[in-house]
PyMOL commands that place a pseudoatom at each C-alpha (Angstrom):
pseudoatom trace, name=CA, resn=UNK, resi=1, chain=A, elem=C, hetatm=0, pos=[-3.857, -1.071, -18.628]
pseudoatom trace, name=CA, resn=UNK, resi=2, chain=A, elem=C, hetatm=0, pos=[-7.344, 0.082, -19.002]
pseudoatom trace, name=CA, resn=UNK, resi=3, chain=A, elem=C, hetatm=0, pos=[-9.200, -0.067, -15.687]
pseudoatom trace, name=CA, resn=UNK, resi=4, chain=A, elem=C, hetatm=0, pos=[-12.586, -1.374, -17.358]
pseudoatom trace, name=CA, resn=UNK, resi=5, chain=A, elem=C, hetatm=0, pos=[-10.195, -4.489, -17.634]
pseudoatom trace, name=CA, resn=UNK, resi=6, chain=A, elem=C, hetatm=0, pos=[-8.738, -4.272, -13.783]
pseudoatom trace, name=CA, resn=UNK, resi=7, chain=A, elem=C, hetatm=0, pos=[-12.685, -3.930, -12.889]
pseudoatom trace, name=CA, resn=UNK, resi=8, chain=A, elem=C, hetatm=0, pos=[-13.645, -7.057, -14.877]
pseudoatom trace, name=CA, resn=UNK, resi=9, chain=A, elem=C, hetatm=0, pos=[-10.624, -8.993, -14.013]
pseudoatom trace, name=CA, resn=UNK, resi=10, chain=A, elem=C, hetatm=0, pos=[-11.796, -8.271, -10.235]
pseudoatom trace, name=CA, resn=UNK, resi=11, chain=A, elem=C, hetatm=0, pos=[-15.696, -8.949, -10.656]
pseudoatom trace, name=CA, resn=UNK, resi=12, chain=A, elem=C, hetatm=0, pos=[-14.274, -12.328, -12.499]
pseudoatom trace, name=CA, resn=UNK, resi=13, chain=A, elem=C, hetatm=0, pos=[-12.498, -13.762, -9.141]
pseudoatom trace, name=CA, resn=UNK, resi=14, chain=A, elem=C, hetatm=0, pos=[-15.693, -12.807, -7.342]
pseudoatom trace, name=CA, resn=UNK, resi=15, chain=A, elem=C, hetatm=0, pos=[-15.469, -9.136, -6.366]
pseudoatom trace, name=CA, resn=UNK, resi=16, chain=A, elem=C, hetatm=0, pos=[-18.505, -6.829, -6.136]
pseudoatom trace, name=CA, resn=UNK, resi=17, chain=A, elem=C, hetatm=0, pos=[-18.663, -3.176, -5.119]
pseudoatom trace, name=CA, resn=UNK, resi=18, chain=A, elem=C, hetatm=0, pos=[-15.724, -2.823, -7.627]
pseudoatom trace, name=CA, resn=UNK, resi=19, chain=A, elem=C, hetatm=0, pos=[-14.366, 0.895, -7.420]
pseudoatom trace, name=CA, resn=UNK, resi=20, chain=A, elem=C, hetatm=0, pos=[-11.189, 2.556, -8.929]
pseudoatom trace, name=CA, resn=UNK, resi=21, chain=A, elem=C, hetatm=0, pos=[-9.472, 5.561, -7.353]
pseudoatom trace, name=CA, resn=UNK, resi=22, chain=A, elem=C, hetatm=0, pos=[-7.338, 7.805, -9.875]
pseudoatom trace, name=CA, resn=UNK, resi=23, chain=A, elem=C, hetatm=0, pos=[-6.540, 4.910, -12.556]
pseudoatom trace, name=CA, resn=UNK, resi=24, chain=A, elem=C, hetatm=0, pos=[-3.405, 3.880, -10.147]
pseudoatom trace, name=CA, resn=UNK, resi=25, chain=A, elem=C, hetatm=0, pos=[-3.854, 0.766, -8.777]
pseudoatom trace, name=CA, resn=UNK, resi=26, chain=A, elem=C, hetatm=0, pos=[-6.138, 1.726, -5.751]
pseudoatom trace, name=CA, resn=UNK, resi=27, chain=A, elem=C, hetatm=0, pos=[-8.895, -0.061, -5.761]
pseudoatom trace, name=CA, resn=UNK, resi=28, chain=A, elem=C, hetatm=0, pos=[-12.309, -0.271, -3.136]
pseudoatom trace, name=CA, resn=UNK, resi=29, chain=A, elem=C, hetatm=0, pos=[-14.205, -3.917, -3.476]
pseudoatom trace, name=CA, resn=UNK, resi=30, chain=A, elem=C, hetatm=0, pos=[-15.829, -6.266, -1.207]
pseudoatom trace, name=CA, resn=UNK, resi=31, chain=A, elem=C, hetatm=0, pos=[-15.574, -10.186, -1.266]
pseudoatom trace, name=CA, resn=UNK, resi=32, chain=A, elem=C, hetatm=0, pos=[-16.319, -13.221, 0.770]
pseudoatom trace, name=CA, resn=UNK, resi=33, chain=A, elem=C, hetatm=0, pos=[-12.972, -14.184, 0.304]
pseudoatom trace, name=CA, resn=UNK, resi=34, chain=A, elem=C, hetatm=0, pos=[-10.404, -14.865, 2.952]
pseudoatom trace, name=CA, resn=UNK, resi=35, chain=A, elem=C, hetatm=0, pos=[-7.330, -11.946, 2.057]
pseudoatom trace, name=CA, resn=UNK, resi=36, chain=A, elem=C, hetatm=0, pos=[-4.807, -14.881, 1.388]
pseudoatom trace, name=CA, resn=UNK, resi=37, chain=A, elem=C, hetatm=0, pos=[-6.729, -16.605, -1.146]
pseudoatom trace, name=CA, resn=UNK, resi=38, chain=A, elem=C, hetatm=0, pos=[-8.251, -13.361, -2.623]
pseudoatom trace, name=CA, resn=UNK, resi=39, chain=A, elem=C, hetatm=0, pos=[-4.357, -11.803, -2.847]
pseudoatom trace, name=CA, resn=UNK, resi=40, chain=A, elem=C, hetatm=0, pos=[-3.641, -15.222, -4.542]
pseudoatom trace, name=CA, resn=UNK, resi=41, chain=A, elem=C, hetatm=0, pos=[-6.641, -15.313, -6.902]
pseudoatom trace, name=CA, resn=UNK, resi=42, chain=A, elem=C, hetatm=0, pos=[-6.006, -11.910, -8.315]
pseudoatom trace, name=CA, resn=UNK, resi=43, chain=A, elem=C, hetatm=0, pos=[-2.307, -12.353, -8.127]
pseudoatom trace, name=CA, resn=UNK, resi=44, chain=A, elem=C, hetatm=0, pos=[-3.055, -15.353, -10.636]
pseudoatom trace, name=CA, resn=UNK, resi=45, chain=A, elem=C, hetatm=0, pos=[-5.557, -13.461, -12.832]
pseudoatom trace, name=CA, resn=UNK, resi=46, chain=A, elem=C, hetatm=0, pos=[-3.276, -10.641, -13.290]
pseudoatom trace, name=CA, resn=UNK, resi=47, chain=A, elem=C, hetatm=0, pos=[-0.507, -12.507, -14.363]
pseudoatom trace, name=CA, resn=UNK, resi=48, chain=A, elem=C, hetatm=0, pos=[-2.523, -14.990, -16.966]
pseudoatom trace, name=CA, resn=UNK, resi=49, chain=A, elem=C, hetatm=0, pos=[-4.782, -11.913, -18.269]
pseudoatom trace, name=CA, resn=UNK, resi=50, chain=A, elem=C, hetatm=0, pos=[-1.912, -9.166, -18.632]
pseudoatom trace, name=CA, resn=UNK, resi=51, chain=A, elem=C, hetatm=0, pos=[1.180, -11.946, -19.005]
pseudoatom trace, name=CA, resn=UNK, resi=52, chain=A, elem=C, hetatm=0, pos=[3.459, -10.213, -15.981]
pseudoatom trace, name=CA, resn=UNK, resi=53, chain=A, elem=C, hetatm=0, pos=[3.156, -10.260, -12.326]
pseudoatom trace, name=CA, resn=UNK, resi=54, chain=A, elem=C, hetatm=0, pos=[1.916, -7.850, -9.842]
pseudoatom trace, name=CA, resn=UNK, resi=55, chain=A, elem=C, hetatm=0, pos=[1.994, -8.388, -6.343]
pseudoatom trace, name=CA, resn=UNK, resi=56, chain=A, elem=C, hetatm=0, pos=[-1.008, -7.441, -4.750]
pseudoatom trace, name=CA, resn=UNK, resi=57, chain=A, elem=C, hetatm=0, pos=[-1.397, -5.498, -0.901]
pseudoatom trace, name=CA, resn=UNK, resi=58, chain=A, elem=C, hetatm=0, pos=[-4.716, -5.521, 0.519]
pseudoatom trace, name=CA, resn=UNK, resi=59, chain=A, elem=C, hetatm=0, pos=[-5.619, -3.761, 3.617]
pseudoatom trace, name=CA, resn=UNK, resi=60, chain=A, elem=C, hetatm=0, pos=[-9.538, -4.002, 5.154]
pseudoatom trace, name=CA, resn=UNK, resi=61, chain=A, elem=C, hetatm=0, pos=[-11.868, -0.905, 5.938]
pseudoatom trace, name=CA, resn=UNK, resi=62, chain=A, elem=C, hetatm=0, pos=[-11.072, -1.626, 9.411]
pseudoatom trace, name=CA, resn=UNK, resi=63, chain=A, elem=C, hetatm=0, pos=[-6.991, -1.453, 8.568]
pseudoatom trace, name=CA, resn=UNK, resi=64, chain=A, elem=C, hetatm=0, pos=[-6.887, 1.721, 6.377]
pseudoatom trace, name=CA, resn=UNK, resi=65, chain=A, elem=C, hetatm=0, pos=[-9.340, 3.114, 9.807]
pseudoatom trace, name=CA, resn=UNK, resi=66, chain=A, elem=C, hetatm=0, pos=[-6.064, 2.422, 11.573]
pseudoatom trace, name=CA, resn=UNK, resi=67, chain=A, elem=C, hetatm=0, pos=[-3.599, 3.307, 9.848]
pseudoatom trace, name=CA, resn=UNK, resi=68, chain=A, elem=C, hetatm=0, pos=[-4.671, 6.687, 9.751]
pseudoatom trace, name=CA, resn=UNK, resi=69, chain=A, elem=C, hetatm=0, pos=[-5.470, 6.699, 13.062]
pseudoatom trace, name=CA, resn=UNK, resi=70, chain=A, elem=C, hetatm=0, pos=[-2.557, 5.647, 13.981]
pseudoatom trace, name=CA, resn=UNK, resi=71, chain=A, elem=C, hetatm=0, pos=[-0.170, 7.569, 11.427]
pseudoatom trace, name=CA, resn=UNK, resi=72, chain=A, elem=C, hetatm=0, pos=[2.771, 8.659, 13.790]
pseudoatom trace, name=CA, resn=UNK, resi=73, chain=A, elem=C, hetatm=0, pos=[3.486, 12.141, 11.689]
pseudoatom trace, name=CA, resn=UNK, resi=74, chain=A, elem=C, hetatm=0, pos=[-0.355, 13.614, 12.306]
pseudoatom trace, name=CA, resn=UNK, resi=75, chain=A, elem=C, hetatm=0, pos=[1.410, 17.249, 13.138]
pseudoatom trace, name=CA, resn=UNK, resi=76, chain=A, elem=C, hetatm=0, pos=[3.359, 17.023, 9.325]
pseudoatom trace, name=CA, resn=UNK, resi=77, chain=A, elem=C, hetatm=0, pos=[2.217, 18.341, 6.364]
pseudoatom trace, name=CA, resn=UNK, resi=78, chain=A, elem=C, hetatm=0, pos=[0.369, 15.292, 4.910]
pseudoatom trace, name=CA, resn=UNK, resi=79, chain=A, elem=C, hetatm=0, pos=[2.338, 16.143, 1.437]
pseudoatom trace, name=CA, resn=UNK, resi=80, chain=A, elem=C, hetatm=0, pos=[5.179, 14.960, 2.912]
pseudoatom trace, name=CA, resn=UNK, resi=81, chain=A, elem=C, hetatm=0, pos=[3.642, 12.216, 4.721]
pseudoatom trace, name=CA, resn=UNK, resi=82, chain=A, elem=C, hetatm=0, pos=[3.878, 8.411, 2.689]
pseudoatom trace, name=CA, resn=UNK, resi=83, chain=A, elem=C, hetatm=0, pos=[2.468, 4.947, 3.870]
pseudoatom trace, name=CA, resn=UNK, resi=84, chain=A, elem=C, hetatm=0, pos=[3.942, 2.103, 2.410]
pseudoatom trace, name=CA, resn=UNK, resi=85, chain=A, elem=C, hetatm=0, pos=[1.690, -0.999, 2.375]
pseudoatom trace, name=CA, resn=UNK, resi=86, chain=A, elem=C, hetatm=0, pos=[4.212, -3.912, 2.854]
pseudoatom trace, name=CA, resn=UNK, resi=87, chain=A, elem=C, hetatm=0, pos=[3.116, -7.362, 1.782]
pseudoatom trace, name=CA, resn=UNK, resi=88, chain=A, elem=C, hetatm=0, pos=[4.597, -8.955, 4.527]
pseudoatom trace, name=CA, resn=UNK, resi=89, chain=A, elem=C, hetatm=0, pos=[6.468, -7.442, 8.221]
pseudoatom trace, name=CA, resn=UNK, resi=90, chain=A, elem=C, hetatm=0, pos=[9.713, -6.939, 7.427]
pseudoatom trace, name=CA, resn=UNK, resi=91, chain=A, elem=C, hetatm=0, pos=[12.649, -9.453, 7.462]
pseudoatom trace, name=CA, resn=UNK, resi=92, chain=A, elem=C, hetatm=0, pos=[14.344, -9.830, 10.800]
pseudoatom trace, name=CA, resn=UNK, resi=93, chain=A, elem=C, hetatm=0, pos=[17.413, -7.032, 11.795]
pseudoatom trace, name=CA, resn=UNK, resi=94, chain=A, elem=C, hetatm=0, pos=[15.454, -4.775, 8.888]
pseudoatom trace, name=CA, resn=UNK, resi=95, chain=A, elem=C, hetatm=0, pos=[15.070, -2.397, 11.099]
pseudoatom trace, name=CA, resn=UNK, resi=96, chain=A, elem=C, hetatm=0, pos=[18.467, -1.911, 12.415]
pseudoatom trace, name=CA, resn=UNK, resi=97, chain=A, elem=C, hetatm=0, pos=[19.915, -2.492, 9.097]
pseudoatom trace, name=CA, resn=UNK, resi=98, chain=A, elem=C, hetatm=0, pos=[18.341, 0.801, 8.007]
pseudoatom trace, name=CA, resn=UNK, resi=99, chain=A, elem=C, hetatm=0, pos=[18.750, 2.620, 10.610]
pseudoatom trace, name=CA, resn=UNK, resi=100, chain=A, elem=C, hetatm=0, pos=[22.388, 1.843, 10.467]
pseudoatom trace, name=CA, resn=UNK, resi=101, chain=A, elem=C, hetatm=0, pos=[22.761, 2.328, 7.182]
pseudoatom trace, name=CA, resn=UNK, resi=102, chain=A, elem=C, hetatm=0, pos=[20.777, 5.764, 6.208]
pseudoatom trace, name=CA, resn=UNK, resi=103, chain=A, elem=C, hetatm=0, pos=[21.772, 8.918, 7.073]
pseudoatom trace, name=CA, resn=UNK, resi=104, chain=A, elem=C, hetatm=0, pos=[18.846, 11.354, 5.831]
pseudoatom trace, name=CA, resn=UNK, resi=105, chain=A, elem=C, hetatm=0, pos=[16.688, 13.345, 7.164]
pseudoatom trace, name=CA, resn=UNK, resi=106, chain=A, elem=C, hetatm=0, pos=[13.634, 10.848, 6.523]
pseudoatom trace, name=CA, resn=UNK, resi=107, chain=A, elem=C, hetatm=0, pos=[11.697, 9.539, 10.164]
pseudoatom trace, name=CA, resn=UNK, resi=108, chain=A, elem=C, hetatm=0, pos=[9.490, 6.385, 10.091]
pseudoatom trace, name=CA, resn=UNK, resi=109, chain=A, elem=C, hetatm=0, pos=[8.131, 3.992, 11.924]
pseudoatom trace, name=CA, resn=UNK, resi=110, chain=A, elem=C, hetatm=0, pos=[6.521, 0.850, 11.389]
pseudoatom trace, name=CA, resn=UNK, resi=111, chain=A, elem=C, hetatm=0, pos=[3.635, -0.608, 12.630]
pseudoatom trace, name=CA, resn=UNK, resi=112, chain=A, elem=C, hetatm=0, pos=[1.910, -3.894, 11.644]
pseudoatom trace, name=CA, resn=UNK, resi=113, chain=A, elem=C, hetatm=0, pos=[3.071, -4.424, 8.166]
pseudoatom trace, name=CA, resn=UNK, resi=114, chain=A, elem=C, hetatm=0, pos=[2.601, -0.740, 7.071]
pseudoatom trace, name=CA, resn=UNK, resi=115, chain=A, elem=C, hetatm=0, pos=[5.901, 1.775, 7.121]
pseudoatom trace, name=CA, resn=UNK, resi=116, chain=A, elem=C, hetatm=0, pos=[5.014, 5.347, 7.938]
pseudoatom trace, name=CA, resn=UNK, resi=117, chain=A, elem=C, hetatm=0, pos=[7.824, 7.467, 6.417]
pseudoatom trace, name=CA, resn=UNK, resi=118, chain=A, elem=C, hetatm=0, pos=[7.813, 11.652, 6.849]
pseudoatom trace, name=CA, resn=UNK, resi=119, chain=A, elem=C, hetatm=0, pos=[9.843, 13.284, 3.761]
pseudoatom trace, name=CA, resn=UNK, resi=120, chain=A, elem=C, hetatm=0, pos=[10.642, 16.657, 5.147]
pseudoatom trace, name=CA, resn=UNK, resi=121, chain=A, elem=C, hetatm=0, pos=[12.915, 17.354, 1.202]
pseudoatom trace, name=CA, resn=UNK, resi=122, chain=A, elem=C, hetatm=0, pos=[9.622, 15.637, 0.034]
pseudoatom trace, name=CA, resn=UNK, resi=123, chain=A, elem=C, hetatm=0, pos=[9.836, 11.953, -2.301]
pseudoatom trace, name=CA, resn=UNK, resi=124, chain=A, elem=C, hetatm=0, pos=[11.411, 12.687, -5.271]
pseudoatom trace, name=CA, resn=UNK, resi=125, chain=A, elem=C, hetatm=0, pos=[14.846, 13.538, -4.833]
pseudoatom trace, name=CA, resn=UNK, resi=126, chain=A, elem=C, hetatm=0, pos=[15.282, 11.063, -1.629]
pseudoatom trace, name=CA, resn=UNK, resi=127, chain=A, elem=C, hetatm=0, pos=[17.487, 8.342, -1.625]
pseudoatom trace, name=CA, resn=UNK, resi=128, chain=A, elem=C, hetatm=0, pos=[14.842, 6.746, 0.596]
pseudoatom trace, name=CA, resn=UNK, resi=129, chain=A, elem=C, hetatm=0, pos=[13.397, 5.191, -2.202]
pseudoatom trace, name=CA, resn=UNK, resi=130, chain=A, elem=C, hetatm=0, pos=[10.515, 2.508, -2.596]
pseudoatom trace, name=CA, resn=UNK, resi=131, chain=A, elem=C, hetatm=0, pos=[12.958, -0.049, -3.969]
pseudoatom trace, name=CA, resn=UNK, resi=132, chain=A, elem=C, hetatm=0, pos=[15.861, 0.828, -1.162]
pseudoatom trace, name=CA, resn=UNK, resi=133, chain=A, elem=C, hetatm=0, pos=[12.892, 0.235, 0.773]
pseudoatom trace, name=CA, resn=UNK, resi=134, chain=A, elem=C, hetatm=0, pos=[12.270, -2.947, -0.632]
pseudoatom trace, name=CA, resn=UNK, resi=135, chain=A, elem=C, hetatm=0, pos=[15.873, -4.389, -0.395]
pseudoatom trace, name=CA, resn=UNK, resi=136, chain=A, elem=C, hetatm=0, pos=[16.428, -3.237, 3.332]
pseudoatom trace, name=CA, resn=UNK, resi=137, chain=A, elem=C, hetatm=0, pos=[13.015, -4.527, 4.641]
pseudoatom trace, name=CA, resn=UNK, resi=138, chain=A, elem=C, hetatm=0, pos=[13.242, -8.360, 2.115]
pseudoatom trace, name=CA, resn=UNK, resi=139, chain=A, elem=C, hetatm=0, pos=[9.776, -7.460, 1.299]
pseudoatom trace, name=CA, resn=UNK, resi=140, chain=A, elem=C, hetatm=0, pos=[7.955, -5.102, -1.239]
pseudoatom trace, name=CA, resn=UNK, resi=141, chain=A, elem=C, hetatm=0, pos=[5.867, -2.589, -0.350]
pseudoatom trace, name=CA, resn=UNK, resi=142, chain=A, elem=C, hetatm=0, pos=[3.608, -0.050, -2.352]
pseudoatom trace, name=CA, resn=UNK, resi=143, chain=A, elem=C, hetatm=0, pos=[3.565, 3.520, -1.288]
pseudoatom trace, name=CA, resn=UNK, resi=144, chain=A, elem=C, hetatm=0, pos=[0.964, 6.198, -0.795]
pseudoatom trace, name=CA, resn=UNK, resi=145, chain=A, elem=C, hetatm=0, pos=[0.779, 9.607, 0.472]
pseudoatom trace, name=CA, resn=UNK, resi=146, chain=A, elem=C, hetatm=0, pos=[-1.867, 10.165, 3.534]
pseudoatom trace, name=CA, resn=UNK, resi=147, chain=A, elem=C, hetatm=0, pos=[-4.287, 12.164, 1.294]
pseudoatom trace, name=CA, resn=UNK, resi=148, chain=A, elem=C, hetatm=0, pos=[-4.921, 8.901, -0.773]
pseudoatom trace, name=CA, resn=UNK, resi=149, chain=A, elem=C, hetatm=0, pos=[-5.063, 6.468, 2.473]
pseudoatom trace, name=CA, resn=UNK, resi=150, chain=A, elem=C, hetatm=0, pos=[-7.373, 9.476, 3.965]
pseudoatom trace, name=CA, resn=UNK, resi=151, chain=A, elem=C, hetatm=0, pos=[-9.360, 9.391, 0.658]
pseudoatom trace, name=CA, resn=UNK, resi=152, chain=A, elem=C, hetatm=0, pos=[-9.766, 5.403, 0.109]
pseudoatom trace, name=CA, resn=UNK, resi=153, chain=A, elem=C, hetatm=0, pos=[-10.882, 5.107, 3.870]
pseudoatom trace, name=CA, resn=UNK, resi=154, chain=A, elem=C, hetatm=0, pos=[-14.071, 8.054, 2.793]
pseudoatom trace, name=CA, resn=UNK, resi=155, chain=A, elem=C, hetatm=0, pos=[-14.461, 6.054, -0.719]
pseudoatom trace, name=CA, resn=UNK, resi=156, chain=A, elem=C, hetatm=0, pos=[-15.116, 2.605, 1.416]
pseudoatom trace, name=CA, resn=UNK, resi=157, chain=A, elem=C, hetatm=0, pos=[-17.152, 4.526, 4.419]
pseudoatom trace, name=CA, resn=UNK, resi=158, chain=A, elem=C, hetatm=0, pos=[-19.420, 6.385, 1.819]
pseudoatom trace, name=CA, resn=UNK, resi=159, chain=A, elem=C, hetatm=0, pos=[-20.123, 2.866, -0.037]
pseudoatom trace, name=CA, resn=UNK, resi=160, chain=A, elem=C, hetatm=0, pos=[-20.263, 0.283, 2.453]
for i in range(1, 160): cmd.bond("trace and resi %d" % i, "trace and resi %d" % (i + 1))
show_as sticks, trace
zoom trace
């Protein structure tokens, strides 16, 4: 999809500020809106203006300031370092499920509704996968490395 029509499908459910980071879904915007109903309204635009759905994560200024503060693998290389923006915390007994049930060499930890994971073989090859992810946790989460989170946190402090 062309961004110029992500940035008017935004502006059109009442965003301003609209910026795009990398044509890949990251996005910097302000709005008067409440998350829940924002998530919802673009949820709903997406899926009548492109004809599929997309769930949408949304994390605050004040969040992304966290989770990098907060990022448990600060003394990894940030290459190998991923944050997964769940939509919602994970179901109950995910944890334990995974840990039970993985063997690799992968660490995380999660915190609020945001999964930490260190890739020490890096993403590619690992089994450790966005949608394994998504089964073991019963909830869908979108990944990025540090770098970006690190990068979208300047973006919003250099424009708000």
């Amino acid at each position: 999809m062309a961004m110029s029509d992500l940035t008017s499908l935004l502006e059109n459910v009442g965003c301003s500020k609209v910026t795009i980071y990398i044509q890949s879904g990251n996005v910097i915007l302000t709005s008067t809106k409440k998350t829940d109903a924002l998530r919802n309204d673009i949820e709903k635009a997406f899926e009548k203006t492109f004809a599929f759905h997309s769930d949408v994560v949304i994390r605050s200024g004040e969040e992304l300031k966290d989770i990098v503060i907060t990022n448990p693998f600060l003394d990894r290389p940030g290459n190998q370092v991923v944050v997964s923006f769940l939509v919602a915390p994970p179901v109950e007994n995910a944890e334990y499920d995974l840990r039970k049930g993985y063997k690799g060499d992968e660490q995380y930890k999660i915190i609020n509704n945001n999964m930490y994971i260190y890739y020490p073989h890096g993403l590619g090859r690992s089994k450790f996968s966005g949608a394994y992810l998504d089964k073991k946790l019963g909830t869908m989460g979108t990944m990025r490395n540090i770098f970006t989170v690190t990068k979208l946190l300047d973006m919003i402090q250099s424009i708000h």
